[in-house]
C-alpha positions in Angstrom: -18.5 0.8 18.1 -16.8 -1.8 15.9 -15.0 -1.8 12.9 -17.5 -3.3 10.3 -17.8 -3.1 6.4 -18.9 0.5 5.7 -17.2 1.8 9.2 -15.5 5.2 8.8 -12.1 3.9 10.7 -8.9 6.2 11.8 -6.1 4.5 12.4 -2.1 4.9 13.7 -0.3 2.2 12.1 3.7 1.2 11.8 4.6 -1.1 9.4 8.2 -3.4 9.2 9.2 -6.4 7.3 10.3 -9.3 8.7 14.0 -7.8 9.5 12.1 -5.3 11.6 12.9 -2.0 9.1 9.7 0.0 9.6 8.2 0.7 6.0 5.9 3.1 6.7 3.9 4.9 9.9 1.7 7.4 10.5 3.8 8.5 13.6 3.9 12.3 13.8 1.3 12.3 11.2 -2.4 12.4 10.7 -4.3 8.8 11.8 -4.7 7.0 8.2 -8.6 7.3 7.4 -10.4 4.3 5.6 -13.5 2.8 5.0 -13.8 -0.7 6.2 -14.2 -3.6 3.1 -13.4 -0.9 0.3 -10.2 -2.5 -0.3 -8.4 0.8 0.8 -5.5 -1.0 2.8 -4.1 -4.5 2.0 -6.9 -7.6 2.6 -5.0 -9.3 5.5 -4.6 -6.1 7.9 -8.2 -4.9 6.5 -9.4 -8.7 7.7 -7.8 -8.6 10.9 -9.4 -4.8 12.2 -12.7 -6.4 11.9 -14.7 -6.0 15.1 -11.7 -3.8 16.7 -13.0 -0.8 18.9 -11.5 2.7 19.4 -8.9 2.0 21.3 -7.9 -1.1 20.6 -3.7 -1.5 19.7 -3.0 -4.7 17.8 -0.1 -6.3 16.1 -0.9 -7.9 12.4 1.4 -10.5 10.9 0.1 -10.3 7.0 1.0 -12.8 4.6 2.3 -12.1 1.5 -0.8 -13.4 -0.7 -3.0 -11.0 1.9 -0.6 -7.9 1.4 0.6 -6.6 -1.6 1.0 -10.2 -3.2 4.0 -13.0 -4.2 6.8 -11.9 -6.0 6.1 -12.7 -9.7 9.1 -13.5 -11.9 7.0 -12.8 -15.0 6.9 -9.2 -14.2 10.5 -8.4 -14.1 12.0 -7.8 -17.6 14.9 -6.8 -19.2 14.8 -3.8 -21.8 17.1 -2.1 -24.2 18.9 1.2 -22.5 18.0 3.0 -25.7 13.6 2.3 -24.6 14.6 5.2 -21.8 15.1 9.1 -22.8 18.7 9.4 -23.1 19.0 12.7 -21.1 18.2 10.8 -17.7 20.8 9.2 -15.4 18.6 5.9 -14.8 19.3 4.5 -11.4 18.2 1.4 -9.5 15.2 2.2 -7.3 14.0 4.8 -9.8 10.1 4.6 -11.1 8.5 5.1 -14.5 5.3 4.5 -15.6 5.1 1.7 -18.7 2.1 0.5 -20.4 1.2 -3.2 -19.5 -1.2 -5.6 -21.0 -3.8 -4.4 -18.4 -3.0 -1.0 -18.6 -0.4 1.5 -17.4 1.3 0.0 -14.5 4.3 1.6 -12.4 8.0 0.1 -12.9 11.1 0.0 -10.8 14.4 -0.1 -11.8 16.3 -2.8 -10.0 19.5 -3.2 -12.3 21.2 -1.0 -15.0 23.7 -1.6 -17.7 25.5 0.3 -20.5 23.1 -1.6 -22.7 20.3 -3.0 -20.7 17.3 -2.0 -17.9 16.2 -4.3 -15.6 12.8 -2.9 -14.9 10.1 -4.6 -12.0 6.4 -4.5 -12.1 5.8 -6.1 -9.3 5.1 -4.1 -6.2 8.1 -3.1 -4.4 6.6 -4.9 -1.1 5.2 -8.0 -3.0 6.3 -10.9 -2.0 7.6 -9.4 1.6 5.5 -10.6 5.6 4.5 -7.1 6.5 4.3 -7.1 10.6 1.6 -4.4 11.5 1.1 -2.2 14.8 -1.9 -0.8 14.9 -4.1 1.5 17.4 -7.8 1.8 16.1 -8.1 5.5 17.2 -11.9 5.7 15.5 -14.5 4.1 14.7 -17.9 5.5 13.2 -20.6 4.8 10.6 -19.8 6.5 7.2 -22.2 8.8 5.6 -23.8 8.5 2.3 -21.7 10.8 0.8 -18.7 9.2 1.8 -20.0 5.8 0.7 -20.5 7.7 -2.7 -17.2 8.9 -3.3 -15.0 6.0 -1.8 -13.3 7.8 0.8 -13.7 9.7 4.5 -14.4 13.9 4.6 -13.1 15.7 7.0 -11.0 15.1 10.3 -7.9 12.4 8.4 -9.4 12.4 5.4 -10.3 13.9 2.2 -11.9 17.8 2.0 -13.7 18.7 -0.7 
């Protein structure tokens, strides 16, 4: 069976940027479990599984603009020390929540001052070539249920 839109997939995956740091993997872990053209995983690696089988082991180069977008400059901004509860040690690398114009979006510190935050809305691998190894470990139809709520039941994936 193939991976198609509305495919129940299970997949191990490792994931490095371009300097060869791996980012993320399911290695010792459960198989990640998606459905195919929900927009669960980033467009490019989501485009390139199409048609794969069970069994199948790729490796995915994904652009930028097909991952988790360009670096935005726009979305990094400076703000007074005092906007930040005085009780916390604010550190680079450290996330807050802050409410944007479409909404609450997640920030990242990236520089701090006695005066001034440097926060980043942007996510932390926008603007980065993600290089994908994947293994297609299943493939199956999803169920109506599953369809309904977004998201796999059972074996790798959500239990109710």
């Amino acid at each position: 069976m193939q991976i198609a839109d509305e495919m129940a997939v299970l997949i191990h995956y490792k994931v490095a940027n371009t300097e060869g740091e791996v980012l993320d993997s399911s290695e010792g872990d459960e198989p990640l479990a998606y459905i195919q053209g929900q927009g669960n995983i980033v467009p490019g690696l989501e485009q390139a599984l199409l048609g794969k089988s069970a069994g199948d082991k790729v490796q995915i180069t994904v652009e930028p603009e097909d991952g988790y977008g360009v670096h935005e400059p726009e979305k990094v901004q400076t703000v007074p020390r005092n906007a930040f509860d005085t009780e916390t040690k604010i550190e680079p690398g450290m996330q807050f929540q802050a409410e944007g114009e479409d909404g609450d979006v997640i920030v990242t510190v990236t520089e701090v001052t006695d005066e001034e935050v440097t926060v980043d809305a942007n996510h932390p691998l926008a603007g980065q070539t993600l290089h994908f190894e994947v293994e297609v470990v299943s493939v199956r139809p999803c169920t109506e249920e599953e369809l309904a709520h977004g998201h796999i039941h059972g074996e790798g994936g959500h239990h109710h």
